[in-house]
N, C-alpha and C positions, 0 to 999 in steps of 0.2 A: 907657839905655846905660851903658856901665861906663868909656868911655876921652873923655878929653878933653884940651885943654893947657888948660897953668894958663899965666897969664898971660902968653900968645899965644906962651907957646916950646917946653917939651919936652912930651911924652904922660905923662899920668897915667893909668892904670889903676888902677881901684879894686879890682876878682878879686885883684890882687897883697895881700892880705889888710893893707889899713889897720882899724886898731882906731877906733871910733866916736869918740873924745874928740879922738883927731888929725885926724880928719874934721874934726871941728867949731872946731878951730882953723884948718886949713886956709880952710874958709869964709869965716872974719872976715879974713884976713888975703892972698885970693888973688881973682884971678876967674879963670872957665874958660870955653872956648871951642870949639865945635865945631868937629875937625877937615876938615869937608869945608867949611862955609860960613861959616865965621869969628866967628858968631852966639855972643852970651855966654849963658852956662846955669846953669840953675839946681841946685844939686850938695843932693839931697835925702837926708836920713839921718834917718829915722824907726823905728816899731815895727815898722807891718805890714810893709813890703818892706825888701830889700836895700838897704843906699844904693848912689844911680847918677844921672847927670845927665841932665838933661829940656831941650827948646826950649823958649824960652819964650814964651808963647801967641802966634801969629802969626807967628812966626819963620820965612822962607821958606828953604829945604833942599833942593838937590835929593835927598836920599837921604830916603824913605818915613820919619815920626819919630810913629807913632803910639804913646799910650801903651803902655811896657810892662804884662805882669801880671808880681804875684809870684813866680804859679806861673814864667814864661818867664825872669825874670833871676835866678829859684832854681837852675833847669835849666842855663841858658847857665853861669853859676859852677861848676857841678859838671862839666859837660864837659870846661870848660876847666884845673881841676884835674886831671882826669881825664887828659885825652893829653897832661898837661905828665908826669904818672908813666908815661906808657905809652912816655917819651925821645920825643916830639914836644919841639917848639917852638913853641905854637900862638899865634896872633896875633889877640887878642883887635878883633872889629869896624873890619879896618881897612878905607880907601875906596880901591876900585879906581875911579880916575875915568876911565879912557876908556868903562865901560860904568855909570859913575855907582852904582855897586852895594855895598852893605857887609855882608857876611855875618859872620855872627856871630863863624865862626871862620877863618881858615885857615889850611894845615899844610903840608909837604912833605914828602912822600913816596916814600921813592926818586928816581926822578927825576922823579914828578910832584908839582905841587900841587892840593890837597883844598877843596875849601871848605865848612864843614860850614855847614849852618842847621837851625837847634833851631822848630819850625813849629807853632807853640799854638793862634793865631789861623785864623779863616777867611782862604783864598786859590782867588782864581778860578782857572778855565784860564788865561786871557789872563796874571795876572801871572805864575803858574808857569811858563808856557814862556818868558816876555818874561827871567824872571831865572836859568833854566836856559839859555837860547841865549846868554847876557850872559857868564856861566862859560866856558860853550864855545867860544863865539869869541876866550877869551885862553887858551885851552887847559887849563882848570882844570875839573877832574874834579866834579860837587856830592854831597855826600850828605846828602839831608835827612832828618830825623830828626824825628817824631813827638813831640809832644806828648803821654805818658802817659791824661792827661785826653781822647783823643782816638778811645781802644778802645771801642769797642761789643759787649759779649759779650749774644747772645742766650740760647744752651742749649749747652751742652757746647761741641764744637767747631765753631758755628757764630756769626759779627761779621756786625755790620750794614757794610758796607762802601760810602760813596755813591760817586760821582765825584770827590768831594774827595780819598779815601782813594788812589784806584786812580792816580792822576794821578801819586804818589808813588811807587810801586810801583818797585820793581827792575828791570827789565827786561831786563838781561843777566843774568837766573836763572831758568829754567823748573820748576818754577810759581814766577812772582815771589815776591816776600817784602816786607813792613812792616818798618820799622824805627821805634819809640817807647823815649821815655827817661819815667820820672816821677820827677822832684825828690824827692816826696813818699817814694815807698820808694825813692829813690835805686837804679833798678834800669832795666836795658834789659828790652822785650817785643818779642819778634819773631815775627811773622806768618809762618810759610811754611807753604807745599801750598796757595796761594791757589786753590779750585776754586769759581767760585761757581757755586749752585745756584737760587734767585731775582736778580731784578736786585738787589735790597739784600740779599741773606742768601747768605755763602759762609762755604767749611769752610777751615778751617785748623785748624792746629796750632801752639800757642803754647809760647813759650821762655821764661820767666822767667831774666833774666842781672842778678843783682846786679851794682852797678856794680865791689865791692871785688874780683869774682870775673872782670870782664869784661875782654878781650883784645882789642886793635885788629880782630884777624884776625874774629873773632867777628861786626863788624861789617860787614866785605867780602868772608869767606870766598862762593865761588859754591855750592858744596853745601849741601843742608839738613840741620840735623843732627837732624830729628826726623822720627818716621814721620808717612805718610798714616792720618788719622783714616776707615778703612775703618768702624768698628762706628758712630760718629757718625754719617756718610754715611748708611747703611742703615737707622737709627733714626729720620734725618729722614724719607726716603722712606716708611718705615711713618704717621708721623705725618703725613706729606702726604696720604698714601692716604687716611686715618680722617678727614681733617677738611674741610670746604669752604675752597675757596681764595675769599678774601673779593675780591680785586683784581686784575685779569689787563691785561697790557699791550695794546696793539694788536697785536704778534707774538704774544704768546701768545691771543689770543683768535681769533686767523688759524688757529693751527696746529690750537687744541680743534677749530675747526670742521671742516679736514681729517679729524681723526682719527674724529671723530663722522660726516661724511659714510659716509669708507672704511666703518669699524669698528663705529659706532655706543656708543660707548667715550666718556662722559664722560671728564676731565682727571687726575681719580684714580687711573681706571685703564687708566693710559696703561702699555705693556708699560715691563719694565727694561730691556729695550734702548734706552729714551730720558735713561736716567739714568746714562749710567756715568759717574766719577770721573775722567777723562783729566786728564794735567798742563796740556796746551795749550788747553784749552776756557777758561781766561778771557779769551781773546782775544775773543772774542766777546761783547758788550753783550746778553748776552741771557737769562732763564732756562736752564738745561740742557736741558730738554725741548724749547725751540725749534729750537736747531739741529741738534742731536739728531733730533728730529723731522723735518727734513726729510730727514736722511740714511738714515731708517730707511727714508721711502717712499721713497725712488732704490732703495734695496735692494731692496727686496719689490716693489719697479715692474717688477725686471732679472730677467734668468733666471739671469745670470751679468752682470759688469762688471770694470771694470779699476780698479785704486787711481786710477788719473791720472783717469778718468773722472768719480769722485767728488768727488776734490779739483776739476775742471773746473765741476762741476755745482754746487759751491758758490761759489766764487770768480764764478761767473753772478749767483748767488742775492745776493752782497754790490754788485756793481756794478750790479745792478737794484735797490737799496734793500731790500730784501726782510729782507738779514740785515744786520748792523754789525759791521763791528770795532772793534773798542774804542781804539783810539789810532787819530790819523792818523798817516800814512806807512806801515803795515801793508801788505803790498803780496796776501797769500796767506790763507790758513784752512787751506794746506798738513796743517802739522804736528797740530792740533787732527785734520780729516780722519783721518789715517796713523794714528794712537796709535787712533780711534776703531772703526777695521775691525778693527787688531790686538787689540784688546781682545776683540772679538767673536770673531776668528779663534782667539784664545786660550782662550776661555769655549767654544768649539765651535758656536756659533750660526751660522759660514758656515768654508765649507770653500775651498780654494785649490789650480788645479791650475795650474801655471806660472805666469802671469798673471794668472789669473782668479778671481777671489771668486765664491762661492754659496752658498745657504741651504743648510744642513746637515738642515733638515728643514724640519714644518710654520712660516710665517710670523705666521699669524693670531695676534696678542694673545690674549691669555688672560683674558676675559672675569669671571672668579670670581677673588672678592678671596683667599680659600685658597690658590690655586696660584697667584695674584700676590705673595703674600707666601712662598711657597716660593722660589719663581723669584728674588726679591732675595737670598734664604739663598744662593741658586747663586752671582751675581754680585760679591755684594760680602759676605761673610764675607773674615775674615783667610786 
């Protein structure tokens, strides 16, 4: 950590750019102390890392005091440079002790307060919601921010994206969005058009934002400011088709069975109508084709149906365990649902008279890999 008092009275901040030699006089001549538990510390100024003060071993704390890395007090420094020129006033780790919490940074903000956290390290669900509810119960807004070293790029526009990732996720922005800083190129990466496509492999599209180039706004703006990776999407699906899927979940291995029953249609070639791009399908803990899947046989089950009837037929489907959505307190699969009939209604695959949705023509999959790879040319070209 970067702030301490020096001999148990005011705050020292070391980001306020001390030169190493005054450090090391300071050392001989001071001691420092943690400002939450009074505990004296160790004020370390070396090659590899930033100097910054440490517990010293055994020191009990109620605020979390695991080592830092490099890489996170490289990062935390540059932040904090960073919204000091952006006319913040950032307040480098102080402790909020009614919820016993100390975040890296926090700002004010018109008239709210920000609490930024720079997040390098592994973090469960249990601590993310226990120090995200901790924020919001004094009314401070969090935004946490990504660990550079923390992107997984697979092939073009598709991250390995685990639980760990998603937990972070923006959620007042449809399709959410990532937010990562790296020290190393001193540069924001932002994740938006999160659509995933397997449980670990979603598309997006990424932002490179140097820091010297980056704007507060940039980091809470709600629009995205990059397109939908449409030619990715479609390249993955070809490459899904062409190759054996090595590892299928328990829902996906539910839904091939379905399909293979009805259709007789190995997983490959499963039609495009089980793959479309919708903003709102990350909601859903699942490959695309699974819930996808089920909503194609509601359709081809019906002669006709109603939007409300759809979204009814899934929202069954998630409270009988069948489907997941992906955060708790999720209350619907509403919006995923809507965007996923318009899509279709859009593409001409079902037609709508007042109310009602129908097949625009024949249902049956398209058995030959030729016109399956035609038919994705239809759906998802630019």
């Amino acid at each position: 950590m970067f702030s301490a008092m020096i001999d148990q009275e005011e705050i020292i901040c070391l980001a306020d750019g001390y030169k190493t030699e005054d450090l090391k006089r300071l050392r001989k001549r001071h001691a420092f102390y943690c400002p939450v538990c009074r505990c004296e510390l160790d004020l370390k100024v070396g090659a590899v890392k930033l100097p910054h003060f440490a517990h010293k071993p055994g020191a009990a704390c109620p605020v979390q005091h695991e080592p830092e890395s490099s890489y996170h007090l490289k990062g935390k420094r540059l932040l904090y440079e960073w919204l000091g020129r952006q006319g913040f006033r950032p307040v480098l780790e102080p402790y909020l002790q009614e919820i016993r919490q100390r975040p890296d940074l926090l700002l004010e903000y018109g008239t709210r307060q920000v609490a930024v956290e720079f997040q390098c390290a592994n973090l469960d669900a249990a601590a993310y919601r226990k120090r995200t509810d901790g924020f919001l119960k004094l009314g401070i807004e969090p935004l946490w921010i990504l660990g550079g070293n923390r992107v997984r790029r697979l092939t073009g526009s598709f991250f390995q994206l685990s639980g760990f990732h998603w937990q972070f996720a923006q959620k007042r922005d449809k399709p959410p969005k990532l937010l990562f800083f790296c020290p190393e190129q001193k540069a924001f990466i932002i994740l938006e058009h999160l659509i995933p496509f397997q449980t670990n492999k979603t598309s997006a599209s990424l932002r490179f934002l140097p820091l010297a180039e980056a704007g507060w706004h940039d980091l809470t703006a709600w629009e995205n400011c990059s397109p939908l990776q449409l030619k990715g999407w479609k390249e993955n699906i070809r490459s899904f088709r062409m190759s054996t899927v090595r590892f299928l979940s328990k829902e996906a291995k539910q839904m091939a069975a379905l399909f293979y029953e009805k259709y007789r249609l190995p997983l490959p070639f499963f039609p495009s109508e089980v793959f479309l791009p919708v903003p709102s399908g990350y909601i859903f803990a699942h490959p695309v084709y699974v819930w996808q899947g089920y909503l194609f046989l509601f359709i081809t089950k019906h002669d006709t149906f109603r939007l409300r009837s759809a979204v009814h037929y899934m929202d069954w489907l998630v409270k009988g365990k069948r489907l997941k959505l992906r955060w708790s307190g999720q209350q619907t699969a509403a919006d995923a649902v809507c965007e996923y009939i318009c899509f279709l209604h859009k593409k001409g695959f079902l037609e709508r008279k007042e109310e009602f949705y129908y097949s625009a023509g024949p249902v049956a999959p398209e058995p030959r890999l030729e016109a399956l790879l035609k038919r994705d040319e239809h759906y998802f070209s630019e």
